[in-house]
N, C-alpha and C positions, 0 to 999 in steps of 0.2 A: 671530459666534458660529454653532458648526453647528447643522443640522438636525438634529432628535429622527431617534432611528434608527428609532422606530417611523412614524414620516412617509417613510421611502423603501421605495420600491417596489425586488422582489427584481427581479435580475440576470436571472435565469434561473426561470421557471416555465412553466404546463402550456402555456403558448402559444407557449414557445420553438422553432424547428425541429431537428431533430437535425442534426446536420452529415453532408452525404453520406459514403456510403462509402470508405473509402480502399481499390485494390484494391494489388499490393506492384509493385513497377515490376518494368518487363524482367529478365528474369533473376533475379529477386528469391524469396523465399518467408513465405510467410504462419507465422507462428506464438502459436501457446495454449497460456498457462503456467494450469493449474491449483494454485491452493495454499488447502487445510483451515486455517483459525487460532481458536483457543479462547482465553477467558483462562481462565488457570490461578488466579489470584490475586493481586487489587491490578493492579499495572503489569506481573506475569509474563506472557507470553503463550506460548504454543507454536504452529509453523505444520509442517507435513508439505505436503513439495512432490515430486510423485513428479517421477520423471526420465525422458526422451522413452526410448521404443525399449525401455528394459529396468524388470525389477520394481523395483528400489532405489526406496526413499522418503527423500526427509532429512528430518529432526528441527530443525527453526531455533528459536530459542529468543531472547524478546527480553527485558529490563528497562528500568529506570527508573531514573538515579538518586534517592538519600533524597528528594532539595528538593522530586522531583514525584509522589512516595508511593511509589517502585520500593522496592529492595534491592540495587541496582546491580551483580544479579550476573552479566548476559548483557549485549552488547551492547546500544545504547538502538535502535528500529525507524530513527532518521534515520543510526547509526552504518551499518546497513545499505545504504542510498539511496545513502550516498555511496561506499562500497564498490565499490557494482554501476556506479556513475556512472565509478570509477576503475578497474575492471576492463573 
């Protein structure tokens, strides 16, 4: 039988060390994506992610389907992940 979860000790706390720096290899470039996300309501969320170089903002828009209290009417955030994984 396992152990009570409250008898284990966290993975990760204030004693843990951060992991060095990673700098970007030879020839390589460093880059920071900033993105804004609000929830709108329930499982709606809205994110504004400006774009490098010029003014343009996008509007990305997530849901939920019903079973996890969404409205299923935007893509779910892990629809997204795997997206960007396949692009």
């Amino acid at each position: 039988m396992g152990s009570d979860a409250r008898d284990r000790q966290p993975v990760i706390d204030d004693t843990t060390p951060s992991p060095p720096s990673l700098e970007p290899p030879e020839g390589g470039r460093e880059s920071t994506q900033r993105v804004e996300a609000s929830i709108v309501k329930g499982q709606l969320k809205v994110a504004y992610a400006p774009s490098h170089g010029t003014s343009t903002v996008f509007e990305i828009w997530c849901d939920e389907p019903p079973k996890l209290g969404g409205e299923d009417r935007h893509p779910s955030p892990l629809n997204y992940v795997t997206a960007g994984v396949a692009f």
